[in-house]
C-alpha positions as a printed Julia matrix, in Angstrom:
330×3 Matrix{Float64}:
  -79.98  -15.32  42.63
  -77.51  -12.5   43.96
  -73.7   -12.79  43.46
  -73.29  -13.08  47.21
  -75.08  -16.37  47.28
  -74.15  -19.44  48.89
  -73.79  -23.05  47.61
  -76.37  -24.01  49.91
  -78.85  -21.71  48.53
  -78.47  -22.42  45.24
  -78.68  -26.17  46.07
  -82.12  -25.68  48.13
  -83.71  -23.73  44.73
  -82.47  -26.68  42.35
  -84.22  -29.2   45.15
  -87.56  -27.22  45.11
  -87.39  -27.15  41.37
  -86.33  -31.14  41.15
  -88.75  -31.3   43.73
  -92.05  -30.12  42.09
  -90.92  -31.33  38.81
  -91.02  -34.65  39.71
  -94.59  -34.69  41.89
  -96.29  -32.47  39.22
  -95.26  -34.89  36.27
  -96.21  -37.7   38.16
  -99.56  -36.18  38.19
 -102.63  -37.07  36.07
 -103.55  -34.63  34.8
  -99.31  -33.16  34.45
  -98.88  -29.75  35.97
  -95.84  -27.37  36.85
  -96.08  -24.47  38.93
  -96.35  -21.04  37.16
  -93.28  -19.54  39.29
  -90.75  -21.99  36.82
  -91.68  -19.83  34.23
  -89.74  -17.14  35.21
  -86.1   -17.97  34.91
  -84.15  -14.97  33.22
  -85.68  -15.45  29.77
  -88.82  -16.08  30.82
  -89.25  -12.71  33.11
  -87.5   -11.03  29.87
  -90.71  -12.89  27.56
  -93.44  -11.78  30.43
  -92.17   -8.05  30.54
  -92.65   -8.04  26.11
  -96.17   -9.63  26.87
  -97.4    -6.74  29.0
  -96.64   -4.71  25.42
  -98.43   -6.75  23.42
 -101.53   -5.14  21.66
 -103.52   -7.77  23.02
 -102.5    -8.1   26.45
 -104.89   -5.25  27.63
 -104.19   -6.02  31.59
 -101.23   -4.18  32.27
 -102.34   -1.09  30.07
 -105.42   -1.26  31.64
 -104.17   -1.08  35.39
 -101.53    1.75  34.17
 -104.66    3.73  33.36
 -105.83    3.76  36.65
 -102.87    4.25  37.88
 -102.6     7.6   36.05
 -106.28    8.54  36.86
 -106.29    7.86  40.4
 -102.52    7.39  42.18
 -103.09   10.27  43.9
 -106.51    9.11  45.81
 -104.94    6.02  46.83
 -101.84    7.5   47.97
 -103.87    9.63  49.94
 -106.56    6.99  51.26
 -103.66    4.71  51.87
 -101.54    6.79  53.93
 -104.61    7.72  56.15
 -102.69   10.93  57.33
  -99.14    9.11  57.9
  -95.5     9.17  56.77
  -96.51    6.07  54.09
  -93.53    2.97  53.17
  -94.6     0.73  50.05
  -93.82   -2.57  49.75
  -94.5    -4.85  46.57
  -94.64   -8.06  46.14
  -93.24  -10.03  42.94
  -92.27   -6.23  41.94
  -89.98   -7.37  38.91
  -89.31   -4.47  37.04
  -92.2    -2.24  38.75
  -92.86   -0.29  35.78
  -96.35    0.63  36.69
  -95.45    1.25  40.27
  -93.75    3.88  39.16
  -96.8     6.42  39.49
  -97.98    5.29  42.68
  -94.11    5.74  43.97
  -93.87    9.52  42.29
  -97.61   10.0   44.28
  -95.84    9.28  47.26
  -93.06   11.83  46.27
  -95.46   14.41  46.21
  -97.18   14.11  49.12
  -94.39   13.57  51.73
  -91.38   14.26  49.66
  -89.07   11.0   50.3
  -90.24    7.27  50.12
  -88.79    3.84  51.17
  -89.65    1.56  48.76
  -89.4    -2.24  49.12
  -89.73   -4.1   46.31
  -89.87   -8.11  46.66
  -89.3   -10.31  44.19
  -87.07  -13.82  43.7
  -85.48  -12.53  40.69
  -82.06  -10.52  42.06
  -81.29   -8.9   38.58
  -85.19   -7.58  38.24
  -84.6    -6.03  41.24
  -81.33   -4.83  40.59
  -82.46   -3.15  37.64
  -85.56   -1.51  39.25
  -83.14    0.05  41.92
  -81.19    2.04  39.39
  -83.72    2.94  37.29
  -86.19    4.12  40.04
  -84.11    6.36  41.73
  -82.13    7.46  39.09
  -85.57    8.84  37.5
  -87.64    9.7   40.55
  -85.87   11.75  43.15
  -86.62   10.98  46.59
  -87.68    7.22  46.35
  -84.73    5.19  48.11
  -85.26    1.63  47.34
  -84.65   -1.24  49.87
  -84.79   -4.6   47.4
  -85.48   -8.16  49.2
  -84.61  -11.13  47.04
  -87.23  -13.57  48.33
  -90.1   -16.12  47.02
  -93.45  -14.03  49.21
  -95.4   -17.34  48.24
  -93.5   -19.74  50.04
  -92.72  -20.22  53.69
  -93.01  -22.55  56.8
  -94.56  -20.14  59.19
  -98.08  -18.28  58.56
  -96.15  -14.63  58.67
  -94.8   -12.6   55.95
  -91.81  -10.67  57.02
  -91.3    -7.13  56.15
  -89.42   -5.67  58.81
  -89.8    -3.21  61.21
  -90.89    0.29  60.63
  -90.23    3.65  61.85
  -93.01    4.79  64.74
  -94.56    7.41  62.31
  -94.71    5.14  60.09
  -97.49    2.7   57.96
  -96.86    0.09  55.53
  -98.99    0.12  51.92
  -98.23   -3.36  50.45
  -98.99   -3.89  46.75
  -99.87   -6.81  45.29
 -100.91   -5.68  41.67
 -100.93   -6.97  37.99
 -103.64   -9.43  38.56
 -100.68  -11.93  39.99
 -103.37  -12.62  42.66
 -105.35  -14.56  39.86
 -102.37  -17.4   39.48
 -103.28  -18.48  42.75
 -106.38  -21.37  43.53
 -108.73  -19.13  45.63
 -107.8   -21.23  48.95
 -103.86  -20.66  47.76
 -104.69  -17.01  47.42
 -106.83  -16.87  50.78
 -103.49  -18.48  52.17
 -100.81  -16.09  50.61
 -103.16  -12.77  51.98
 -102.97  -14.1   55.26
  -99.73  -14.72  55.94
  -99.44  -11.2   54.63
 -102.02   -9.6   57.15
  -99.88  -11.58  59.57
  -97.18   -9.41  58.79
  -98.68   -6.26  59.07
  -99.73   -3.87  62.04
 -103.24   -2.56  62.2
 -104.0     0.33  60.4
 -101.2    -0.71  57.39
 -102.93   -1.13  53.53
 -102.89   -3.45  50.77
 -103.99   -2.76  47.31
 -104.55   -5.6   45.39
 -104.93   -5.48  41.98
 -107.66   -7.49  39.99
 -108.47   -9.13  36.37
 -112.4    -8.96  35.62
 -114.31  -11.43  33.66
 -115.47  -10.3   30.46
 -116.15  -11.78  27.43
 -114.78  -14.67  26.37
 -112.74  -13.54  22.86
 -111.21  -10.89  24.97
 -109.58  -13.65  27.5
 -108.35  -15.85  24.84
 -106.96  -13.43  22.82
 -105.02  -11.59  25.89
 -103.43  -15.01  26.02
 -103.04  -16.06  22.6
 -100.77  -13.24  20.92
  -99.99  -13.11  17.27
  -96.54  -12.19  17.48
  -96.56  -16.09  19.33
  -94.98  -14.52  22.83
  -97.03  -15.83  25.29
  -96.52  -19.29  23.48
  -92.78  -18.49  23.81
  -93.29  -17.55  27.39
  -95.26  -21.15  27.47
  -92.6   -23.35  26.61
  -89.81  -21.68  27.95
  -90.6   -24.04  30.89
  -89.47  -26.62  29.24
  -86.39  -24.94  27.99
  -85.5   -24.24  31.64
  -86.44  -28.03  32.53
  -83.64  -28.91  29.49
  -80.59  -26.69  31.05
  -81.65  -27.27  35.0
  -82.56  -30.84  35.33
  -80.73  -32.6   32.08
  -84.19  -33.17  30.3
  -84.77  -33.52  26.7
  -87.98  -31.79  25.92
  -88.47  -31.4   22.24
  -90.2   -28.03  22.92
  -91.03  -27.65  18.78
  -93.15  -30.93  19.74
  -95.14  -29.48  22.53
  -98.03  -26.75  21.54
  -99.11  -23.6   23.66
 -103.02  -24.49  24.38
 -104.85  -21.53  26.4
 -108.77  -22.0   27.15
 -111.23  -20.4   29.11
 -112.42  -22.32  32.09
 -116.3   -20.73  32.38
 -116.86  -22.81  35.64
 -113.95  -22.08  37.23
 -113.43  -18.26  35.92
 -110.09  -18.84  34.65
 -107.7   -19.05  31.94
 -105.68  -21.78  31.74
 -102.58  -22.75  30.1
 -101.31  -25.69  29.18
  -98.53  -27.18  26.89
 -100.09  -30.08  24.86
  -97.91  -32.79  23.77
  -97.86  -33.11  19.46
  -97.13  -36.75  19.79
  -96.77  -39.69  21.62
  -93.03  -39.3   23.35
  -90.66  -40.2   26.3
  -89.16  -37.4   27.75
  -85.8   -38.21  29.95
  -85.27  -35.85  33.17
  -81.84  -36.67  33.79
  -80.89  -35.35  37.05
  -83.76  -37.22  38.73
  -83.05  -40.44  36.61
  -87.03  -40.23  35.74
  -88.43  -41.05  32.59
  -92.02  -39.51  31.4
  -94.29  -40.65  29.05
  -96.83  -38.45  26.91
  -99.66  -39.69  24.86
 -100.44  -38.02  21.75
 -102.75  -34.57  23.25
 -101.56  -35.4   26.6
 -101.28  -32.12  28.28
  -99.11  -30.3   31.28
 -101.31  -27.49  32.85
  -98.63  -24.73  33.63
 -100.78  -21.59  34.57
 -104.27  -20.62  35.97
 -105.46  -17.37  35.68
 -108.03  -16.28  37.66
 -111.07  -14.07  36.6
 -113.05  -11.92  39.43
 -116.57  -10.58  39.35
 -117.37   -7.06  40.79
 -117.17   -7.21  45.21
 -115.32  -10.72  44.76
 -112.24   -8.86  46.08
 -113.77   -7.13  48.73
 -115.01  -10.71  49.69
 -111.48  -12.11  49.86
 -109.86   -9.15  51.68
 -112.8    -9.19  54.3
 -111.94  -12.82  55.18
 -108.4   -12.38  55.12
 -108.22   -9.97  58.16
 -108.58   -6.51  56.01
 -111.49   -4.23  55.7
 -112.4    -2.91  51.88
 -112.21    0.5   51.54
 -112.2     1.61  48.09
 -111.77   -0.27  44.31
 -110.97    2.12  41.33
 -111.79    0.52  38.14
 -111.42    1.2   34.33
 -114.15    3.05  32.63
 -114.93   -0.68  30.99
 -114.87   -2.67  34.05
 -112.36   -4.9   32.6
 -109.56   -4.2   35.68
 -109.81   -3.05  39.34
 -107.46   -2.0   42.29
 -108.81   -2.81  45.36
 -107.53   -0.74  48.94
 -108.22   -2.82  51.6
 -106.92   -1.64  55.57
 -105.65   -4.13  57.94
 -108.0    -4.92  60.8
C-alpha cells in the first residue's frame, strides 16, 4: 500500500482479507489463499527462500536467463522497439538480465513492473535504474489476479511499439489449472496481436527433489508458512498460537503439485476477533495455504495455445527441471 492511499482503499483490502478468511475457514477441508502470505514479512521470508540451497527454482530459471536472454529478447521483440511488463515483479531480481538484454539491443527500455506490494516495487525502481542505465521503470501497484472484467490493463503503447509480458518464477503453478487458464486470458485480453508472453515453468521431477525445495533446513519456508497466521493475529484480532500449528508440505502425484498446509498440533479454538467468529481445530486438522503446480514437457505450450497465444519457443535447463516458455499473441 503506497503513502498516497486512501481510507477507502485500505478498507476494501481489509474486506477482501476478512472476506476470504472467513469463507476459507468455514471450509472443510480449511484453506487460505496463497496471496495472504505476502504481507511485508512474508515477501521479506519468500525473497531468503529463493537463496536457500534447496530451493533450486529460482537458481535454476536465473541460469537460463544467463544462457539465453539474449534469444528471447530477440524472438520476443520480433524486429520492434520492445516494452516489458511483469507481473507479481516483487523485487525482479532475475529480470534483471532479460531488462539489460533489452538495453543492448535498442538502448532504452520501459519497464513495468506489477505487483500489490508498493515498497517491492519501490525498491526495484531504485535499484534497477540506478544499476542498469537506460531501463526507466513505470511501477503499477495492483493485484493482476483479481478483477471484475475479463481484461488486464496495461496501458497504451507507443505505435512502434510491442508489449513482452512476463509472468516467471513458476508463480503460474499457484494457480488451479482452470484459475490459471482464467488469469492468461484476461491477460491476452489485454494485449494487441503480435505482443509476447514468457511464462515461466516448474517441471516434475522426482519426488525428494519437490519435498525438499519446500522443506528447508534452515526452517524458512515453515516460517514463510505460518506467517499467515501471524498476519491473521495483527489484521483481524485472531489468536493463533502459531508454535501450535506445524508446516506440512506433500507431494500430490495425482494432481502434480505440492501442497502446503499448516496442520493444527492440537485440538484448539481459535478467536478471529474482528469478524466475531470462532474456529475450531481437531487435533491434525489442517488449513491448505498453497498449491504448487508441477508441468510435464509441451503442458505449457498446451495452456498458451488455448489461451489465445501461439508457442514459439521454451528454453529449458540442461536437467529439465525448469522451462521459459515464449508464447505470441494471436
Amino acid at each position: 500500500m503506497s503513502a498516497a492511499a486512501s481510507p477507502a482503499q485500505v478498507l476494501q483490502i481489509d474486506e477482501r482479507v476478512a472476506s476470504v478468511v472467513r469463507e476459507g475457514l468455514g471450509l472443510r477441508p480449511k484453506r487460505l489463499p496463497a496471496w495472504l502470505f505476502y504481507d511485508c514479512v512474508g515477501s521479506k521470508l519468500f525473497d531468503a527462500i529463493t537463496r536457500l540451497p534447496e530451493y533450486y527454482l529460482t537458481r535454476t530459471e536465473r541460469g537460463i536467463f544467463l544462457e539465453a536472454s539474449e534469444q528471447i529478447i530477440e524472438r520476443a521483440s520480433s524486429g520492434r522497439r520492445l516494452r516489458i511488463a511483469e507481473l507479481g515483479a516483487g523485487s525482479a531480481d532475475k529480470t534483471r538480465l532479460l531488462l539489460q538484454a533489452a538495453v543492448t539491443r535498442q538502448r532504452s527500455v520501459l519497464y513495468e513492473p506489477v505487483d500489490v506490494s508498493a515498497s517491492a516495487l519501490d525498491l526495484a525502481k531504485r535499484r534497477i535504474e540506478r544499476e542498469i542505465r537506460g531501463v526507466t521503470v513505470m511501477p503499477r501497484v495492483m493485484d493482476y489476479t483479481d478483477g471484475d472484467d475479463h481484461k488486464f490493463h496495461l496501458g497504451p503503447m507507443d505505435e512502434d511499439e510491442s508489449r513482452l509480458v512476463l509472468y516467471i518464477g513458476s508463480s503460474i503453478g499457484n494457480f488451479e489449472p482452470h484459475q490459471a487458464a482464467r488469469l492468461l486470458r484476461r491477460v491476452r485480453a489485454g494485449l494487441e496481436i503480435g505482443d509476447a508472453i514468457l511464462l515461466g515453468i516448474d517441471l516434475v521431477k522426482d519426488e525428494a527433489t519437490l519435498l525438499t525445495a519446500y522443506n528447508d533446513a534452515a526452517g524458512v519456508t515453515a516460517a514463510f508458512n505460518r506467517n499467515v497466521l501471524v498476519r491473521l493475529n495483527r489484521e483481524l484480532d485472531a489468536d493463533f498460537d502459531v508454535e501450535a500449528f506445524a508446516h506440512r508440505a506433500v507431494w500430490n502425484k495425482a494432481a502434480s503439485r505440492i501442497e502446503m498446509h499448516l496442520e493444527s498440533r492440537i485440538a484448539q479454538q481459535v478467536n478471529i476477533g474482528a469478524l466475531d467468529f470462532a474456529v475450531e481445530f481437531a487435533a491434525g486438522e489442517t488449513i491448505h495455504t498453497e498449491n504448487s503446480y508441477k508441468y510435464q514437457p509441451g503442458q505449457v505450450e498446451t495452456l498458451l495455445a488455448e489461451t489465445g497465444f501461439r508457442a514459439e519457443a521454451t528454453f529449458a535447463d540442461p536437467r529439465g527441471w525448469f522451462a521459459v516458455c515464449l508464447g505470441r499473441a494471436n
